[in-house]
N, C-alpha and C positions, 0 to 999 in steps of 0.2 A: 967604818963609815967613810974614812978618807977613798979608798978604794972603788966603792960603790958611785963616789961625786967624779970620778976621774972615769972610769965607766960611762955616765951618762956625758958628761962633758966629749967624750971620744966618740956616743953616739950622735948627738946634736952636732957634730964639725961632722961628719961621715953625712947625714941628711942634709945638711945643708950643703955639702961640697958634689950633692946628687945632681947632671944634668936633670933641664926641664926636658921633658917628652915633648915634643914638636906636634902640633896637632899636624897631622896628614889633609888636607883640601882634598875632594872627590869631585868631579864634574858630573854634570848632571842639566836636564833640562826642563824648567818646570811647566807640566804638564798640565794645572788647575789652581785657582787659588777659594781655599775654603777658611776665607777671613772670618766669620761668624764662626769657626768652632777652633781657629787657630792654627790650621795643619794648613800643610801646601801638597800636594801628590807632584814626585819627583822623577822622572825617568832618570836613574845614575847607571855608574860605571861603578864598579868591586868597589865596595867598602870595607876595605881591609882588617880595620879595625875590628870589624864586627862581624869577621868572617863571613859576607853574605857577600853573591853574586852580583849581578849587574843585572835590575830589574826595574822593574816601575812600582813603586808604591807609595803611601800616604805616612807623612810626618807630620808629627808637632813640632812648633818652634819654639824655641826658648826664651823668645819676649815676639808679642805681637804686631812688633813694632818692625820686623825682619818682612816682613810681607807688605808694606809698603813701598820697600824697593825693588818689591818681584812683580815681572807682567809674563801672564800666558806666554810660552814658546822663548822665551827666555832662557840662555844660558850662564849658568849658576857657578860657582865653584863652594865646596859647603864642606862643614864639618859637622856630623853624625854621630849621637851617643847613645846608650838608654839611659835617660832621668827619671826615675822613680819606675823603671819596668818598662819604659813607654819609648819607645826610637823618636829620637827628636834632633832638629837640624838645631844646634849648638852657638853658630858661624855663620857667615856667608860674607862673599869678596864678590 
């Protein structure tokens, strides 16, 4: 028993002494805003994270409140994930 508390004790100090992953920021230009269904259509630059090119397409955002500070032709800087399956802008600076 002792063993197994010394164990878990060494994995809780190893997870917590884990750096945080830095989100990555992607620049991008916003192309549309589709307030009524939540998304914004983004002209970006490689999205690393998510292995995908440098393309234009359509996000969700992760509160609808991110698209109040977006106007047409606007440049963005953003952080991109998939939430529940779905590529959604996470971030925005």
């Amino acid at each position: 028993m002792k063993t197994k508390l010394i164990i878990a004790a060494a994995m809780a100090a190893l997870v917590s002494a884990a750096p945080a992953v830095a989100q990555e920021y992607t620049k991008g230009t916003v192309k549309e805003i589709k307030a009524d269904q939540e998304k914004v259509i983004v002209i970006h630059e490689e999205l690393k994270n998510l292995d995908m090119p440098a393309m234009t397409m359509v996000f969700n955002v992760a509160d609808a409140a991110m698209l109040d500070d977006m106007t047409e032709g606007a440049t963005i800087e953003f952080v991109a994930d998939r939430v529940r399956g779905k590529l959604t802008i996470t971030d925005v600076k």
